[in-house]
Backbone bond lengths (Angstrom), bond angles and torsions (degrees), N, CA, C in turn:
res aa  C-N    CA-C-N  psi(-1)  N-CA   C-N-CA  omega(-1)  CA-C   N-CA-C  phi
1 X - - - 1.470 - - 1.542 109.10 -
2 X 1.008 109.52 141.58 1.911 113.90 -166.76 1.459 94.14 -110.68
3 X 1.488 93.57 146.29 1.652 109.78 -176.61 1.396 115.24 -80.44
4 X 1.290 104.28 152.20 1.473 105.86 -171.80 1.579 125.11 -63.98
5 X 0.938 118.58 122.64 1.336 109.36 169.72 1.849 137.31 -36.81
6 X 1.086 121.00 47.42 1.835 130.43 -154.25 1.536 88.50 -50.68
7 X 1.723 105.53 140.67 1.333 117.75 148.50 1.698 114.79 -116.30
8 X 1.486 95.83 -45.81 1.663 99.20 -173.88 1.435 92.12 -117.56
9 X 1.753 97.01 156.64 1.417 110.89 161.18 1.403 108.62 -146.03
10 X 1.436 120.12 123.80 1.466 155.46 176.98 1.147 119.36 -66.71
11 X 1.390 134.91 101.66 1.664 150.06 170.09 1.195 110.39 -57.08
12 X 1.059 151.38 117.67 1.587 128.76 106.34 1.551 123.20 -39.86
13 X 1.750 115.08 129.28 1.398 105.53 -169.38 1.277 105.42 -94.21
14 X 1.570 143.18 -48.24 1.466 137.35 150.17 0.907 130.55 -20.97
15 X 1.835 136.33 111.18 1.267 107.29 159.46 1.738 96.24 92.77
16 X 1.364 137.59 -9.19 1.013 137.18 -143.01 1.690 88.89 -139.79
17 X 1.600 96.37 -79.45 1.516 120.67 -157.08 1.655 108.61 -114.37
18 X 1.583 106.09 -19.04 1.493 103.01 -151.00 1.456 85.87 -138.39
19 X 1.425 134.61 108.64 1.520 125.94 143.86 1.005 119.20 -19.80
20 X 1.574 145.20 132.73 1.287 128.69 154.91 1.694 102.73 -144.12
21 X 0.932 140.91 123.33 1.868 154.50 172.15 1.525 109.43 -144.06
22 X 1.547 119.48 116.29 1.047 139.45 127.73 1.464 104.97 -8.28
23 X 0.933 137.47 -42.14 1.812 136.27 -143.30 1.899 92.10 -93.33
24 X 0.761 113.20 -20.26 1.471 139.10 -160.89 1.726 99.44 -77.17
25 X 1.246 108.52 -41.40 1.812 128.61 -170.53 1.758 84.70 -99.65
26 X 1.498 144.45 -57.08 0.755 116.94 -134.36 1.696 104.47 -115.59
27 X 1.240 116.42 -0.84 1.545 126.63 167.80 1.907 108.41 -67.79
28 X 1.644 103.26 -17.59 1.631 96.87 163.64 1.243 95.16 -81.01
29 X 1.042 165.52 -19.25 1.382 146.76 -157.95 1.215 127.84 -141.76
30 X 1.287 128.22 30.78 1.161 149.60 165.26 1.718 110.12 -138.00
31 X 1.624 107.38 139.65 1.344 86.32 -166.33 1.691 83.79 -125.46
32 X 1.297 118.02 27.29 1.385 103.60 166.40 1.856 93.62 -132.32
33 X 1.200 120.24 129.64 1.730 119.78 178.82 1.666 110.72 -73.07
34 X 1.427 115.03 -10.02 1.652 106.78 174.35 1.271 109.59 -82.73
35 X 1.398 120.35 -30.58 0.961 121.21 -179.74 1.925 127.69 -70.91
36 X 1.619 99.25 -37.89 1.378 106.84 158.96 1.556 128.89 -38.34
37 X 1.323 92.58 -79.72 1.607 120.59 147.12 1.650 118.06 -5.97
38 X 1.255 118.28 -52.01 1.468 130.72 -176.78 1.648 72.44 -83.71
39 X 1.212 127.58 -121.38 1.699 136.91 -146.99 1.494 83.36 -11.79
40 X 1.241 120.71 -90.65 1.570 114.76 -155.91 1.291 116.57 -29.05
41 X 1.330 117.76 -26.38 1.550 124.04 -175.39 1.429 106.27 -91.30
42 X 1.668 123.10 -57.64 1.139 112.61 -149.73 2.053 99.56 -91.36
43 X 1.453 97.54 -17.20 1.623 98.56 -162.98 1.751 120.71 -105.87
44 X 1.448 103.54 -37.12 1.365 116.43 -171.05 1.731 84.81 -111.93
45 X 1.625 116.54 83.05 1.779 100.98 -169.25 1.442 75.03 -88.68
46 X 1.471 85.79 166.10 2.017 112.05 165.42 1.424 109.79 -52.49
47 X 1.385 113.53 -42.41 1.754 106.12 -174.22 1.701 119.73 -62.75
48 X 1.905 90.48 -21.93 1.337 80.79 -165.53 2.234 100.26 -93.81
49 X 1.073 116.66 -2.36 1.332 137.86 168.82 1.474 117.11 -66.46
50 X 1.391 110.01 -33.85 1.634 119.98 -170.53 1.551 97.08 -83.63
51 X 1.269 103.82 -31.45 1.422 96.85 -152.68 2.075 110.12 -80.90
52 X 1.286 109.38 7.64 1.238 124.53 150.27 1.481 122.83 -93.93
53 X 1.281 131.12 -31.11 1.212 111.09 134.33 1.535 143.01 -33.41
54 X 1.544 97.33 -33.65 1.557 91.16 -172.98 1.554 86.96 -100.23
55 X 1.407 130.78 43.96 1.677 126.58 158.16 1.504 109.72 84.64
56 X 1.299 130.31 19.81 1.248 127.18 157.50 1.530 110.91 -79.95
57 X 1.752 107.65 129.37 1.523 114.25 173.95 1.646 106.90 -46.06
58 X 1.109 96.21 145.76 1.458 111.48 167.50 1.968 113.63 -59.05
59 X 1.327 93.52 -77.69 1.810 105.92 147.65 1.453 111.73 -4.50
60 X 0.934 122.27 -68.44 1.596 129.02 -169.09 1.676 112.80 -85.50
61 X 1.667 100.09 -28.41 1.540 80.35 179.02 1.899 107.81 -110.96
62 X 1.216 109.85 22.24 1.468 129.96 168.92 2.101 92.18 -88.81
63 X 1.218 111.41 -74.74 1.465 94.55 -175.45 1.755 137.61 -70.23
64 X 1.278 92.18 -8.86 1.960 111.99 146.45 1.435 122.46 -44.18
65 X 1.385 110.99 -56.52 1.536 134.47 -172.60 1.318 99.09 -70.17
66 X 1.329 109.91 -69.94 1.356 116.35 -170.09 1.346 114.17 -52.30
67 X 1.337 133.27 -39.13 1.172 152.13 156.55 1.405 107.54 -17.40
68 X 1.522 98.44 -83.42 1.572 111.22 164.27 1.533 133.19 -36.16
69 X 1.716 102.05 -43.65 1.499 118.94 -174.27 0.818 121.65 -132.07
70 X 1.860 125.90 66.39 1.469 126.52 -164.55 1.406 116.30 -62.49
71 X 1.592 110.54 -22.15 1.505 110.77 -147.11 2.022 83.65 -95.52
72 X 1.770 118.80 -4.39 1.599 113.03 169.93 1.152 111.16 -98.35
73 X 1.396 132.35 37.41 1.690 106.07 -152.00 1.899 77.31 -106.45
74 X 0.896 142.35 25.33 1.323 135.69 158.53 1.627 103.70 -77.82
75 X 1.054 113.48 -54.92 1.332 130.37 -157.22 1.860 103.09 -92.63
76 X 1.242 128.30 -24.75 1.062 143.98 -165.25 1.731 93.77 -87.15
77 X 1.195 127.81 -52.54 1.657 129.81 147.50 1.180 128.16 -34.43
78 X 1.344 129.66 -57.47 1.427 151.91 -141.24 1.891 76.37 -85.29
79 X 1.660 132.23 -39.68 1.118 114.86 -171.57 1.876 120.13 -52.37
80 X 1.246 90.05 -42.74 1.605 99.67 179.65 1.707 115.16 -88.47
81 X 1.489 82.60 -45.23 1.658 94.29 -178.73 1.669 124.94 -49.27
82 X 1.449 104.40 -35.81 1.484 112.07 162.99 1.402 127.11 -110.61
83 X 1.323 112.62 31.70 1.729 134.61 -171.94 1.348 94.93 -48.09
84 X 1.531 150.09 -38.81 1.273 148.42 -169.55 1.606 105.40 -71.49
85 X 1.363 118.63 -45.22 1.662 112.74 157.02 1.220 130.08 -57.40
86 X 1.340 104.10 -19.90 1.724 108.85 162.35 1.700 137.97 -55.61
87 X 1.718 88.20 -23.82 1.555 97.15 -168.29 1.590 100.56 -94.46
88 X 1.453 115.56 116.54 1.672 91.93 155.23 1.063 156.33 -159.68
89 X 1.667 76.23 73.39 1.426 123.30 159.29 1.419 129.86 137.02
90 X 1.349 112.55 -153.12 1.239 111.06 152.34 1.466 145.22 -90.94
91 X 1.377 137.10 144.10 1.628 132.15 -159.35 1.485 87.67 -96.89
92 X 1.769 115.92 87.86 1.533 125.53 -159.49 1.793 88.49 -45.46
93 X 1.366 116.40 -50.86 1.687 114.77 -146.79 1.237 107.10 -83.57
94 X 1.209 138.19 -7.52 1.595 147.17 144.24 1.163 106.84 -68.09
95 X 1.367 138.43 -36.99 1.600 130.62 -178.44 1.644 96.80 -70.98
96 X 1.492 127.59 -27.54 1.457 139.68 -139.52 2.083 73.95 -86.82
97 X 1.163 105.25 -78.40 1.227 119.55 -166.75 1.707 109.21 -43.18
98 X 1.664 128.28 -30.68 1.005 133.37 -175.32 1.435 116.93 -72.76
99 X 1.423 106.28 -44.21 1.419 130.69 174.56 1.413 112.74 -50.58
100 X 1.465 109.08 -46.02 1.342 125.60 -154.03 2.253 85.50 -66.42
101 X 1.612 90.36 -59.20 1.919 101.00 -168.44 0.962 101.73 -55.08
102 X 1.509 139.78 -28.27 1.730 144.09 153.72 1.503 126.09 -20.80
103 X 1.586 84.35 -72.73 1.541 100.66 174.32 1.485 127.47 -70.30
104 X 1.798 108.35 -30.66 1.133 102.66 165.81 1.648 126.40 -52.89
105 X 1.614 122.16 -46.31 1.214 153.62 167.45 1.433 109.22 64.80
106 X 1.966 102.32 47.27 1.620 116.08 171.41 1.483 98.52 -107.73
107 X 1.346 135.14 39.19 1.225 116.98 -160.50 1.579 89.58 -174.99
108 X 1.704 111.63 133.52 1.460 100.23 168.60 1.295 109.39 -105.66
109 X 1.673 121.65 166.62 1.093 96.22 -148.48 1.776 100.87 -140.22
110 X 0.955 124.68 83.72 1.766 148.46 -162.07 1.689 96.02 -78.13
111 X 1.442 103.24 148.22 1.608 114.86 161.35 1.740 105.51 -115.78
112 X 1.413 104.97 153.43 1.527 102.11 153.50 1.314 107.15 -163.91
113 X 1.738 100.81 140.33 1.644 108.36 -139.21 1.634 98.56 -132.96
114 X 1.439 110.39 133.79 1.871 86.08 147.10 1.415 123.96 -123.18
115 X 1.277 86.26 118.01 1.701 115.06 -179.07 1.018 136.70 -152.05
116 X 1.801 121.07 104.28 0.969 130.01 175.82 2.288 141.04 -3.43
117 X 1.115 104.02 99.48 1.401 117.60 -157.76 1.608 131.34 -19.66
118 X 2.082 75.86 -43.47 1.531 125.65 -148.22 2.356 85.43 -78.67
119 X 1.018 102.06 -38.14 1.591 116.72 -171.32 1.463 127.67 -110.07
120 X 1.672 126.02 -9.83 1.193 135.80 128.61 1.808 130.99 -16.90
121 X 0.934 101.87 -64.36 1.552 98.09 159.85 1.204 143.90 -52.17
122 X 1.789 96.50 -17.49 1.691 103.66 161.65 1.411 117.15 -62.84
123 X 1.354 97.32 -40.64 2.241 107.92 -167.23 1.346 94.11 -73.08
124 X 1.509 133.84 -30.92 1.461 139.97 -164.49 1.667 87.59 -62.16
125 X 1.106 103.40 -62.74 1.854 106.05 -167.15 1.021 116.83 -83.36
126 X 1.631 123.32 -5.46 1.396 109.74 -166.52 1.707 97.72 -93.72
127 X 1.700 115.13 -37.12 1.420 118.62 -162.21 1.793 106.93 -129.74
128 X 1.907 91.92 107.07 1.231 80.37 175.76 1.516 149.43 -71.19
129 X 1.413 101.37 -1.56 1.558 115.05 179.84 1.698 99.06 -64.32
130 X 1.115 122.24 -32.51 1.410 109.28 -173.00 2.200 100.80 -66.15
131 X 1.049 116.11 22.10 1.909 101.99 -177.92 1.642 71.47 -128.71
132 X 1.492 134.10 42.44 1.600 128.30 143.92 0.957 108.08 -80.93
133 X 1.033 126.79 -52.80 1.569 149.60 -158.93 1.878 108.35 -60.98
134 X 1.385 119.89 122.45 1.548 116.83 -162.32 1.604 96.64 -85.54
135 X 1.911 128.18 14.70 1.046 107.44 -178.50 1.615 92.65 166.12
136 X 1.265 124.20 139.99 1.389 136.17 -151.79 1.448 106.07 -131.63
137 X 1.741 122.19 107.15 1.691 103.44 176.17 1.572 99.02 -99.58
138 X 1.320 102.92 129.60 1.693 102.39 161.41 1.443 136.22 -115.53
139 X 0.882 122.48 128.04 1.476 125.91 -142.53 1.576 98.53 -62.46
140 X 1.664 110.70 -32.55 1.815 94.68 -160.08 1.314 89.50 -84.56
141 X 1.484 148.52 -55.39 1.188 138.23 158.68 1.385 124.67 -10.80
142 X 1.211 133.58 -36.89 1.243 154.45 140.83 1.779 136.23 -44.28
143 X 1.440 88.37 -37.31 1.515 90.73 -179.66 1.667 116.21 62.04
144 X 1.737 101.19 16.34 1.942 93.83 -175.69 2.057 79.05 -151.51
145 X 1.391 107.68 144.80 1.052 115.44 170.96 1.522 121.05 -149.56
146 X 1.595 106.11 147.31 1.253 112.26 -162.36 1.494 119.21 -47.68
147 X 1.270 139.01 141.39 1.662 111.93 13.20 1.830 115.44 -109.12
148 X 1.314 99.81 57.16 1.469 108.53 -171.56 1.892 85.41 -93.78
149 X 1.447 94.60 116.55 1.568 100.25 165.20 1.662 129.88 -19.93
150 X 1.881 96.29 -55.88 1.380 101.44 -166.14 1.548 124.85 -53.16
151 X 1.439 103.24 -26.67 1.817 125.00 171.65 1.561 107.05 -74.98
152 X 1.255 126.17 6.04 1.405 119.67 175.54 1.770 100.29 -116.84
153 X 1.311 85.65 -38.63 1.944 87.82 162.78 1.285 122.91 -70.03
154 X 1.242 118.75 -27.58 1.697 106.43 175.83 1.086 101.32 -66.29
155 X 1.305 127.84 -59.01 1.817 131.24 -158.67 1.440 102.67 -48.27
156 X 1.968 127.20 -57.04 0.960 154.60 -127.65 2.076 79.34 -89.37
157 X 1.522 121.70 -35.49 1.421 123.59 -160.32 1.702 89.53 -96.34
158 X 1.122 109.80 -59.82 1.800 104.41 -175.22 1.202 111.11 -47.98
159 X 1.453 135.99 -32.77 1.441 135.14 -140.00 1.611 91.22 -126.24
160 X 1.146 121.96 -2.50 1.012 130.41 168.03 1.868 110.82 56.68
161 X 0.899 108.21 33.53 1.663 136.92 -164.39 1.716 115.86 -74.43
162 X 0.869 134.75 98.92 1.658 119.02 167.63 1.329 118.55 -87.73
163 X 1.449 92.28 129.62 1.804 106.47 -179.90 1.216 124.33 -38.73
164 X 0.921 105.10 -58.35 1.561 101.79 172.77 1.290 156.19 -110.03
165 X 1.812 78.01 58.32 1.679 126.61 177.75 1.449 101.02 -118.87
166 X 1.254 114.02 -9.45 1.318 104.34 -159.95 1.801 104.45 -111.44
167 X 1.150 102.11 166.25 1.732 128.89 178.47 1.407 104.56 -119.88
168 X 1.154 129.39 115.82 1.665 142.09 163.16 1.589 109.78 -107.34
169 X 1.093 102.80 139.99 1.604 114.86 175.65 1.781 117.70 -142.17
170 X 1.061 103.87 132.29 1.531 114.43 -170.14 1.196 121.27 -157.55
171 X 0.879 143.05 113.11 1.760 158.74 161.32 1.506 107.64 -38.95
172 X 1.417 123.10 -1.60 1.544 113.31 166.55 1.413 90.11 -130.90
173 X 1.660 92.14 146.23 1.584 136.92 -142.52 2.016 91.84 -83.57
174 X 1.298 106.24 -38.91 1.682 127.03 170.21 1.428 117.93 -87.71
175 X 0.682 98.42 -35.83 1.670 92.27 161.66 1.510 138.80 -86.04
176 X 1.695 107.41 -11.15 1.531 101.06 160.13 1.508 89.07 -115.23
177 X 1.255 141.81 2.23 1.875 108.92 147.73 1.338 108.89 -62.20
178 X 1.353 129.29 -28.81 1.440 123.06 -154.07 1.757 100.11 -81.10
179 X 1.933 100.24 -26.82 1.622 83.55 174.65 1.893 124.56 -95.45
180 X 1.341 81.27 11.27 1.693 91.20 -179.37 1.301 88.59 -87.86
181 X 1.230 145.35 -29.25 1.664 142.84 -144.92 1.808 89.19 -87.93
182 X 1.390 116.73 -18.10 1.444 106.32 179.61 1.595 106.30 -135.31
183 X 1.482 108.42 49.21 1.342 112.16 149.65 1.148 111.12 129.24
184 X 1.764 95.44 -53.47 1.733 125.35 -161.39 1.801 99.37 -42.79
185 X 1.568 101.31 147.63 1.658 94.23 167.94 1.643 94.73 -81.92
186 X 1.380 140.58 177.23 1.092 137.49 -130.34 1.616 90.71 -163.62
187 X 1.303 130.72 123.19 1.464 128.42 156.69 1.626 107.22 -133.67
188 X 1.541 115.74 113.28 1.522 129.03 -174.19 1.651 85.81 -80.02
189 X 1.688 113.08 106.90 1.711 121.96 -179.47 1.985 99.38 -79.14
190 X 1.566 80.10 117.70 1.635 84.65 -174.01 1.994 102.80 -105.66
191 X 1.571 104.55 -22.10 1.583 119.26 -145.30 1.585 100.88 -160.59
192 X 1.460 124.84 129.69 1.370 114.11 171.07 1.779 103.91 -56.43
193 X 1.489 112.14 -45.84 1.291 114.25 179.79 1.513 116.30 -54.73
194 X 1.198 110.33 -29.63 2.008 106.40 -178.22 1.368 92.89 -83.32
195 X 1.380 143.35 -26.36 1.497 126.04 -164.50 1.316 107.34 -93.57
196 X 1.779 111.67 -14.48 1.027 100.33 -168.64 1.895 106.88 -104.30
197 X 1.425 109.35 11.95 1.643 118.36 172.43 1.596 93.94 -113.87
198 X 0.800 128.92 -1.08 2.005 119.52 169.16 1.270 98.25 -96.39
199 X 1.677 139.11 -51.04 1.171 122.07 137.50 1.389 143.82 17.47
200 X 1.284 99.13 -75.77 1.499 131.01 174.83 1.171 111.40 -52.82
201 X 1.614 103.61 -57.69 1.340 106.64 -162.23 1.759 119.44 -88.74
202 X 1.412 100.86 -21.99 1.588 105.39 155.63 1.392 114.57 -87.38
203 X 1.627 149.89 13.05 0.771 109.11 144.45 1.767 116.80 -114.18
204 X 1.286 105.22 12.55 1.751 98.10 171.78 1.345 132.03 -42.21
C-alpha cells in the first residue's frame, strides 16, 4: 500500500501547542485542591465551557452560572476574567516539531481549534508561532465546534485542502476520529514524541 501523498497538516492548538488549565487561575484561589476540584467539576462543568467555543458570549454564559451559583460568581468570573493565567504556555517540543515543517516549507500548515472568539486574541499575541500557520479555524468565530464535521468542512472549503492530503492532530480522542471519518489521516496527539514518529511515518 503506497503512502499518501501529504500536502497540509492541521494543528490543534490546545493540548497540542499551547498549555491551557483552568487549575492554573484557580490554584491562586483556593487554598484547599479538593475543593477546587469539586467547582471545576460540579460548577464550571466542561459542557458549560464548550459551549463558548461553539460562539456563545461569555456575558451571557457568565450570568447563567451565576444565576445558578450566586454564592461562586467570584470564582465563576475569575474563569474568563483571568483567562491570561490560564495559558502556560507553550508545548516547547510541539512548537520544536512545527518550526521544524516551517522551515522545511513542503507542507502547508493550517490550525483548527476550539476556542472561544471573545479570548483567542490572547494566544494571537501572546505566542508567535501561532502567525506560522497560513490560516487559523476558530470554532467560536464559527459558531460550530469540533468534532461537528461542519468545522472540518469549512477549513477543508476555505483552504481549499483535500482530505486526503492532509495530516490532523488533536489531543481529543473524538475529534481526530471525527477527522478521519472525512478522509483526513488522523493522529490522536498523546506526546510531542508520538506525533512527532507518526509524522515520520506518514510522511516517508
Amino acid at each position: 500500500m503506497s503512502k499518501p501523498q501529504i500536502d497540509t497538516i492541521i494543528f490543534d492548538l490546545g493540548g497540542v501547542l499551547i498549555d491551557w488549565n483552568p487549575r492554573y487561575i484557580y490554584r491562586k484561589m483556593f487554598e484547599d485542591e479538593e475543593k477546587m476540584e469539586w467547582f471545576l467539576k460540579n460548577v464550571t462543568l466542561y459542557e458549560w465551557n464548550i459551549q463558548q467555543d461553539a460562539g456563545r458570549p461569555i456575558a451571557e454564559a457568565e450570568a447563567e452560572l451565576i444565576a445558578q451559583w450566586p454564592e461562586w460568581e467570584e470564582y465563576i468570573r475569575a474563569y474568563y476574567g483571568r483567562f491570561p493565567e490560564a495559558l502556560g504556555g507553550a508545548i516547547q517540543e510541539t512548537v520544536e516539531i512545527l518550526e521544524s515543517l516551517k522551515n522545511g516549507g513542503q507542507y502547508r500548515l493550517l490550525a483548527l481549534t476550539n476556542w472561544s472568539a471573545e479570548t483567542f486574541p490572547v494566544a494571537l499575541e501572546r505566542f508567535e508561532f501561532l502567525q506560522w500557520f497560513e490560516g487559523i479555524v476558530v470554532s467560536g468565530a464559527e459558531k460550530v465546534k469540533k468534532p461537528d464535521t461542519r468545522i472540518y468542512q469549512i477549513l477543508l472549503d476555505r483552504y481549499q485542502v483535500d482530505p486526503t492530503r492532509a495530516i490532523f492532530t488533536d489531543d481529543n480522542l473524538a475529534n481526530a476520529a471525527a477527522a478521519q471519518g472525512l478522509g483526513i489521516h488522523a493522529i490522536h496527539f498523546q506526546s510531542p514524541m508520538q506525533l512527532r514518529e507518526s509524522l515520520a511515518d506518514l510522511l516517508a
